[in-house]
C-alpha positions as CSV (number, residue, x, y, z in Angstrom):
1,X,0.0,0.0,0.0
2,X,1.1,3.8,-0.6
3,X,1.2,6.3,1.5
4,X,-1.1,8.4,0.0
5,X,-3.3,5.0,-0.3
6,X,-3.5,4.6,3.5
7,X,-3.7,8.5,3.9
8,X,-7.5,8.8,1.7
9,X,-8.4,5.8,3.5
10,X,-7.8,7.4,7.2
11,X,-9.5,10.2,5.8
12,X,-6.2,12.4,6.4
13,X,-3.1,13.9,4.8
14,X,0.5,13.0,4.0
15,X,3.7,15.0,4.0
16,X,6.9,13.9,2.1
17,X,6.9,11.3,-0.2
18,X,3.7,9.8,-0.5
19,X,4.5,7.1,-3.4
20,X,6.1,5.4,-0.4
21,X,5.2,2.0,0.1
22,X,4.0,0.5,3.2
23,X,4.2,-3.0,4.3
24,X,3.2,-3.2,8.3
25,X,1.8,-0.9,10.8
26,X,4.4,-1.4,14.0
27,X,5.1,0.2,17.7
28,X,7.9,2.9,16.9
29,X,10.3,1.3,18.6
30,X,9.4,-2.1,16.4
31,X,10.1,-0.5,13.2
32,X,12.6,-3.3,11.2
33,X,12.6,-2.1,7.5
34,X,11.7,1.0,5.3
35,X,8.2,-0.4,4.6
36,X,7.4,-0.1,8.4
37,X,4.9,2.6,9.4
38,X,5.3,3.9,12.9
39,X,2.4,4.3,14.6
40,X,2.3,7.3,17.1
41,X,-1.3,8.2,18.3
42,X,-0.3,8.2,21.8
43,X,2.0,11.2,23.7
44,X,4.3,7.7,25.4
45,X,4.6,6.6,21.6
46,X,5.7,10.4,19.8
47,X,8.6,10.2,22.4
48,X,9.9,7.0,21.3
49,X,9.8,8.6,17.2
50,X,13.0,10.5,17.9
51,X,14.9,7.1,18.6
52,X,13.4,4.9,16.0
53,X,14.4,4.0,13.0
54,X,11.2,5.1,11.3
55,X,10.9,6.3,8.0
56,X,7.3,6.8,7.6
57,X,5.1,7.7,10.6
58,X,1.7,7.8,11.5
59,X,0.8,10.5,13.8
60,X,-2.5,12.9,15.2
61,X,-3.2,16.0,13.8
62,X,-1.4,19.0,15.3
63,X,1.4,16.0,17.3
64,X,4.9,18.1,18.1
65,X,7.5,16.0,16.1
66,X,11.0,14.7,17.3
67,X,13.8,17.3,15.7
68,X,14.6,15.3,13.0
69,X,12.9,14.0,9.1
70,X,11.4,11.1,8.1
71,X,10.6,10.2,4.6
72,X,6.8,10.6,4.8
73,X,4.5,11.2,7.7
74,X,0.6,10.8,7.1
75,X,-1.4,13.2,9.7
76,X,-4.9,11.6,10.8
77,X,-8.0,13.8,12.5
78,X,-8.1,12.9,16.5
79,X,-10.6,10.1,17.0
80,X,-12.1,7.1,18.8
81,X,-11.6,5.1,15.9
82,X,-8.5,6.0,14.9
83,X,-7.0,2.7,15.9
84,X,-10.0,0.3,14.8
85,X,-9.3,1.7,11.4
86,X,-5.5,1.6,10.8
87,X,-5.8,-2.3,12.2
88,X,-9.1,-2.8,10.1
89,X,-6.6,-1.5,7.3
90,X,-3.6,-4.2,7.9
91,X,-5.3,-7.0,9.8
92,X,-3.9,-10.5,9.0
93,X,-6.1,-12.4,6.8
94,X,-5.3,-16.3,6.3
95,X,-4.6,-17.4,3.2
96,X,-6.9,-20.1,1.7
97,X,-8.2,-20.4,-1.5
98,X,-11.9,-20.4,-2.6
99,X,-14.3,-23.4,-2.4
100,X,-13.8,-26.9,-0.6
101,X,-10.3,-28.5,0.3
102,X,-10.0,-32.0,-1.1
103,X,-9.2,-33.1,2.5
104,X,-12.8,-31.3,4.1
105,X,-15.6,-33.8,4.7
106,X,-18.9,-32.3,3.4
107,X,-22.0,-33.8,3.7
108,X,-23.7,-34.3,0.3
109,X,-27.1,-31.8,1.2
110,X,-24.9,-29.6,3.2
111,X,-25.1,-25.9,1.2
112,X,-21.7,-24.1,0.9
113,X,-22.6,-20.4,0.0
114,X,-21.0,-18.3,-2.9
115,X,-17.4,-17.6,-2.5
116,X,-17.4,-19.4,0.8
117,X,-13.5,-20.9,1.5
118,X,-13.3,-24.3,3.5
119,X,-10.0,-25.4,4.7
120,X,-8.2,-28.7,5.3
121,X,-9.6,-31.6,7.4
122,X,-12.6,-29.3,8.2
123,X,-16.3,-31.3,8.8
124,X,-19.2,-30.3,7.9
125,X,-22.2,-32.5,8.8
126,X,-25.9,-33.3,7.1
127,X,-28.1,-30.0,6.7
128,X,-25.6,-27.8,7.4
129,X,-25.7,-24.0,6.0
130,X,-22.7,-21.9,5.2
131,X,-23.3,-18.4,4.4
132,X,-21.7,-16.9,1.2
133,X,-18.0,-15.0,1.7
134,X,-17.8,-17.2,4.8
135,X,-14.4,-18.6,5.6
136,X,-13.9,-22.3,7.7
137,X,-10.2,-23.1,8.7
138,X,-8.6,-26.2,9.1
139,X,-9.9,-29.1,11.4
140,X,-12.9,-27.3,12.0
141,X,-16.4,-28.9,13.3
142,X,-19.7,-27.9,12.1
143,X,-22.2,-30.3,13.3
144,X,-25.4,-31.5,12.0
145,X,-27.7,-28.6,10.8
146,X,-25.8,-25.9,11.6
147,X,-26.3,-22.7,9.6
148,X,-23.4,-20.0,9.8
149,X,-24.2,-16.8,8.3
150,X,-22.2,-14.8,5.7
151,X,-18.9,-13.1,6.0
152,X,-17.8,-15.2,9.1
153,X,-14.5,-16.3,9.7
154,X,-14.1,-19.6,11.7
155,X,-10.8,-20.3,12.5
156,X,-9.0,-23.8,13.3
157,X,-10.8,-26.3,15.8
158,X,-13.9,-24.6,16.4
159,X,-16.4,-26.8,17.5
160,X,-20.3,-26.1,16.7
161,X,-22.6,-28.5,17.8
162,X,-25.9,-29.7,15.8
163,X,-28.1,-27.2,15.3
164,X,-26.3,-24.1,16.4
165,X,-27.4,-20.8,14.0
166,X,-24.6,-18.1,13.9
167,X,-25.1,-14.9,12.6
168,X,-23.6,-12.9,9.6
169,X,-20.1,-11.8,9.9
170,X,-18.9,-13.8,13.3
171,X,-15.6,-13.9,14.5
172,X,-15.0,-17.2,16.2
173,X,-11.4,-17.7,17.2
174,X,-9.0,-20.6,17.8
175,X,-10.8,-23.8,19.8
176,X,-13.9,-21.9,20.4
177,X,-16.7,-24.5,21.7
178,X,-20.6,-23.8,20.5
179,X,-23.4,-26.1,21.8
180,X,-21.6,-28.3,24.4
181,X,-24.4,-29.6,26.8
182,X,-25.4,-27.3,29.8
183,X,-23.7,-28.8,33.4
184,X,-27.4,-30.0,34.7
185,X,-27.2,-33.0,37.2
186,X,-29.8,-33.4,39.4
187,X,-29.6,-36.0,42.3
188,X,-31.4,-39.0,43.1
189,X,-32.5,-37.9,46.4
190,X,-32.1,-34.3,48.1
191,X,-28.4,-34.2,49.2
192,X,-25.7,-31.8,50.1
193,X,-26.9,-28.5,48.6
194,X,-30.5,-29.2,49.6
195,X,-29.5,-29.9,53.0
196,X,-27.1,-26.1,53.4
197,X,-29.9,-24.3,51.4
198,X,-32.6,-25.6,54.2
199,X,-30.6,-25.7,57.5
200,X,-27.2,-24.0,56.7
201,X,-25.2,-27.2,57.1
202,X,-24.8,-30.2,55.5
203,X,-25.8,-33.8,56.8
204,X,-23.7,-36.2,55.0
205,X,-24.6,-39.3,54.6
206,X,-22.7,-42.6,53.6
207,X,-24.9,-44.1,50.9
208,X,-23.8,-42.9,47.5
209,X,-26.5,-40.3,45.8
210,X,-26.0,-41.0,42.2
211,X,-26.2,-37.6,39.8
212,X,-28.6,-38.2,37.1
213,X,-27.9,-36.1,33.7
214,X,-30.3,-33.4,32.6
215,X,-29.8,-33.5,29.1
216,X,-29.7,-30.4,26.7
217,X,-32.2,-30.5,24.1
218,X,-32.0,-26.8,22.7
219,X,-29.1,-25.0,20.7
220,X,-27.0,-21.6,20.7
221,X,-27.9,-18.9,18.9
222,X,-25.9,-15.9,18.2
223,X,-26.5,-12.8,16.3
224,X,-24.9,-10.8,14.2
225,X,-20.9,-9.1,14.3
226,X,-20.2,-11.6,17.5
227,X,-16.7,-12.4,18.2
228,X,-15.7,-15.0,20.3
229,X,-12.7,-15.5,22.3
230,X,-10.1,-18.5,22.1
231,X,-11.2,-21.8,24.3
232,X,-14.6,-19.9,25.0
233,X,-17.5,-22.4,25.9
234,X,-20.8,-21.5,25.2
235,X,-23.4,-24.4,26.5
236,X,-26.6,-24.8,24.6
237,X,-29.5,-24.4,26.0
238,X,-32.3,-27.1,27.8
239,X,-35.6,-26.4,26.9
240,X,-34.6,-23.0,25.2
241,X,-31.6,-21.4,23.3
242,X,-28.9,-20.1,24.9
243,X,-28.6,-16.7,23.1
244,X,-25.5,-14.0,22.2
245,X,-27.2,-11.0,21.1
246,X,-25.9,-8.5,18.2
247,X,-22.2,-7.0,18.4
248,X,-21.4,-8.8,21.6
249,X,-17.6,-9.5,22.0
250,X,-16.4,-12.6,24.3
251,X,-13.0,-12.5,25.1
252,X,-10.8,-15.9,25.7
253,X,-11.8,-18.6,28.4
254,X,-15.0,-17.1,29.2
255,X,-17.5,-20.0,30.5
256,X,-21.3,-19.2,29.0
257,X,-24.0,-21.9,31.0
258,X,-27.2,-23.5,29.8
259,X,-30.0,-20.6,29.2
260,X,-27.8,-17.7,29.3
261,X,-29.2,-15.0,27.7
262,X,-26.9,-12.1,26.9
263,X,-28.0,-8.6,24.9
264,X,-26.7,-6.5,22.0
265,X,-23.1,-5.0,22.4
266,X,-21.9,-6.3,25.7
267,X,-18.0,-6.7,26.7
268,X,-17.1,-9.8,28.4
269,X,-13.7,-10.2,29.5
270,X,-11.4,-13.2,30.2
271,X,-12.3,-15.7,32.4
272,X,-15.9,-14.4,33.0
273,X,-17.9,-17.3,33.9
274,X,-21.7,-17.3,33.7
275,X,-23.9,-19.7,35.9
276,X,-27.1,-21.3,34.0
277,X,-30.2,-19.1,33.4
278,X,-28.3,-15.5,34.0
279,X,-29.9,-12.8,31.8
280,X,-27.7,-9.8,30.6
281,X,-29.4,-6.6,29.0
282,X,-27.2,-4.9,26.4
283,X,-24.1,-2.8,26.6
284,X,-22.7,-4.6,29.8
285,X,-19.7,-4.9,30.6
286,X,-18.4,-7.7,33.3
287,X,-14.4,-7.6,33.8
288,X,-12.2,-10.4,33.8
289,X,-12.8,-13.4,36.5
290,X,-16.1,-11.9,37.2
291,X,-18.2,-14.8,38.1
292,X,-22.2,-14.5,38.0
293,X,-24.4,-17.3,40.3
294,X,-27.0,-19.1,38.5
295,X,-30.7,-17.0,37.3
296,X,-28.9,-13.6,38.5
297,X,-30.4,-10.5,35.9
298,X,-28.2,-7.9,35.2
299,X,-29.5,-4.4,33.7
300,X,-28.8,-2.6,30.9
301,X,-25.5,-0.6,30.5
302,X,-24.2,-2.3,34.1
303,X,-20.6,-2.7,34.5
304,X,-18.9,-5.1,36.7
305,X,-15.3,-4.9,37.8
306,X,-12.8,-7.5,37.7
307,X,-13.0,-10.8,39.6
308,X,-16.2,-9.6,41.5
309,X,-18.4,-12.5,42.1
310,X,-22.2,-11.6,41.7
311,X,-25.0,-13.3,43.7
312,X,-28.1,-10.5,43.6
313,X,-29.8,-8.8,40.6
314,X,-27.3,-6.0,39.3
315,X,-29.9,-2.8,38.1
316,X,-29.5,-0.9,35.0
317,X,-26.8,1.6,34.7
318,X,-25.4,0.2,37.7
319,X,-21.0,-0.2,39.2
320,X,-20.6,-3.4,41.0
321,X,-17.7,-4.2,42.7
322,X,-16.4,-6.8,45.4
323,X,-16.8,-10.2,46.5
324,X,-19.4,-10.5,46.9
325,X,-20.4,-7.6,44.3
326,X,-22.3,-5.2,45.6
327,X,-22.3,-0.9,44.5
328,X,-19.1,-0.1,43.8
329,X,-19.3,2.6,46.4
330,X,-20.4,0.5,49.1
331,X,-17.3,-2.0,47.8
332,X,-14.7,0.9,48.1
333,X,-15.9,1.9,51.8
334,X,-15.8,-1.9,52.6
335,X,-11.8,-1.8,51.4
336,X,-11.0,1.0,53.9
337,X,-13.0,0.0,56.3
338,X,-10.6,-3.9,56.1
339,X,-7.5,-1.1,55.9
340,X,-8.2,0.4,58.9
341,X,-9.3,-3.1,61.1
342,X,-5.4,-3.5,62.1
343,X,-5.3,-0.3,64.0
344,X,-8.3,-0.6,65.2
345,X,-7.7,-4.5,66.7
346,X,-4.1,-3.0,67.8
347,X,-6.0,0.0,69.5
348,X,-8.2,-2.4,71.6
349,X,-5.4,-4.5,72.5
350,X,-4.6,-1.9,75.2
351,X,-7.5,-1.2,76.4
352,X,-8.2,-2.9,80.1
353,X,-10.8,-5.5,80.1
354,X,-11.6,-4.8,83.9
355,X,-11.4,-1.4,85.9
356,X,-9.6,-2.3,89.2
């Protein structure tokens, strides 16, 4: 790509040459070559131009540069997006070439869409659907009618279970399980749990108390522009899908139960791990670690903070914090208050117990 090229598409200028040709977008202080852009949208990262070995840079409108030239330097307007679109611009995409490996096994009525690219050793099972533009990777699963939507990328040894629909344009990334059964045992007679839940304790008893599977007879079903983490679960459903609305992201090892129901353009971070039956509005965000007990409800635009652990409805709008979560307020008094219970147990310690 030219300079000038990446300039129109940023929607900005260039300075110097601008036939220049540009192979990567890099840290400044990972430039290797000539056709190494240095990108610089950050006051930490302009310092490091004036040591670099950049010859073309990347920097904000109105940025104070280092005392020295470079070849070409492409100003961009200040935005949000500013670093969405440069990676949009020079994002790796895997090299495969159109229509079906020999090595893939397809199922004779499975329907491969227009321009859709399946990789080596991929399966695809009886009824399945795969949207036109869409891309499967190598060793790849894709279970009895399954239908995948267009424009979606499926990298190596995904796993979708039967029945499974995914939405157009889906990201679902290395090892990515879809439509694994929910973890629903229920006991032969009332054991353990029952016995804490009524008195507070548990009466153990010698005779075994056998676990007997509930199975899951429903799918997953996940809208469009999802993107899914690496080694994510997500469980289908019992009676009714487990569903991923619109735009969500899912970052890597995030656990996603039986009946979850999660809304349109929510952040879920590593590790998150979400108890059967928990119903998420849109635009939340839950932090990495943060663990969510079974049926909880969390509101609209909520946010959760790192490795909180949530056992009560979270409302709309709302900061948890803390374990166990509660308003994030209430969480930072609770952290002084645990600061402060040293000097206060020291304090006591010399105080007489008895008047003589």
């Amino acid at each position: 790509m030219k300079a000038r090229a990446l300039a129109e598409a940023l929607d900005g200028r260039v300075t110097g040459d601008a036939d220049a040709e540009i192979a990567r977008a890099v840290h400044p202080a990972e430039v290797a070559c000539e056709r190494d852009i240095a990108i610089a949208i950050t006051p930490d990262t302009v310092r490091l131009l004036g040591a670099s070995r950049a010859h073309t840079v990347l920097v904000l409108e109105g940025t104070e540069l280092p005392p020295r030239q470079f070849g070409t330097t492409i100003f961009v307007r200040r935005s949000r997006s500013n670093l969405p679109a440069i990676t949009q611009i020079f994002h790796h995409r895997p090299t495969i070439n159109l229509g079906i490996h020999p090595s893939a096994v397809v199922a004779p009525d499975a329907v491969i869409g227009e321009d859709a690219m399946v990789g080596p050793l991929v399966v695809i099972g009886p009824g399945a659907v795969i949207g036109p533009r869409s891309t499967i990777l190598s060793q790849a699963t894709i279970e009895d009618g399954v239908t995948i939507g267009a424009d979606c990328l499926i990298y190596p040894g995904v796993r979708i279970g039967w029945g499974c629909n995914i939405g157009d344009r889906a990201i679902l990334h290395y090892n990515v399980s879809i439509g694994a059964d929910g973890f629903g045992y229920v006991a032969g007679r009332p054991g353990a749990h029952e016995t804490a839940e009524v008195a507070g304790d548990c009466q153990i008893e010698p005779r075994r108390n056998e676990q007997q599977k509930v199975h899951s007879l429903s799918i997953v079903v996940i809208g469009n522009d999802v993107e899914v983490g690496a080694l994510t679960a997500i469980d289908r459903g019992t009676l009714k899908p487990t569903r991923i609305g619109s735009g969500t992201k899912i970052d890597d090892h995030v656990l996603i139960g039986h009946n979850v129901e999660i809304g349109t353009d929510c952040l879920l971070c590593g590790q998150v791990g979400l108890a059967g039956s928990v119903a998420i509005g849109d635009s939340v965000v839950l932090g990495g670690r943060v663990a969510v007990a079974d049926h909880i409800k969390i509101g609209d635009r909520a946010v959760v903070a790192a490795a909180a652990c949530v056992g009560t409805n979270i409302p709309a709008g709302a900061v948890y914090a803390g374990y166990p979560a509660v308003p994030r307020s209430e969480a930072m008094e609770n952290l002084k208050l645990l600061r402060r219970l040293r000097r206060l147990m020291a304090r006591g310690q010399n105080i007489p117990t008895s008047v003589a």
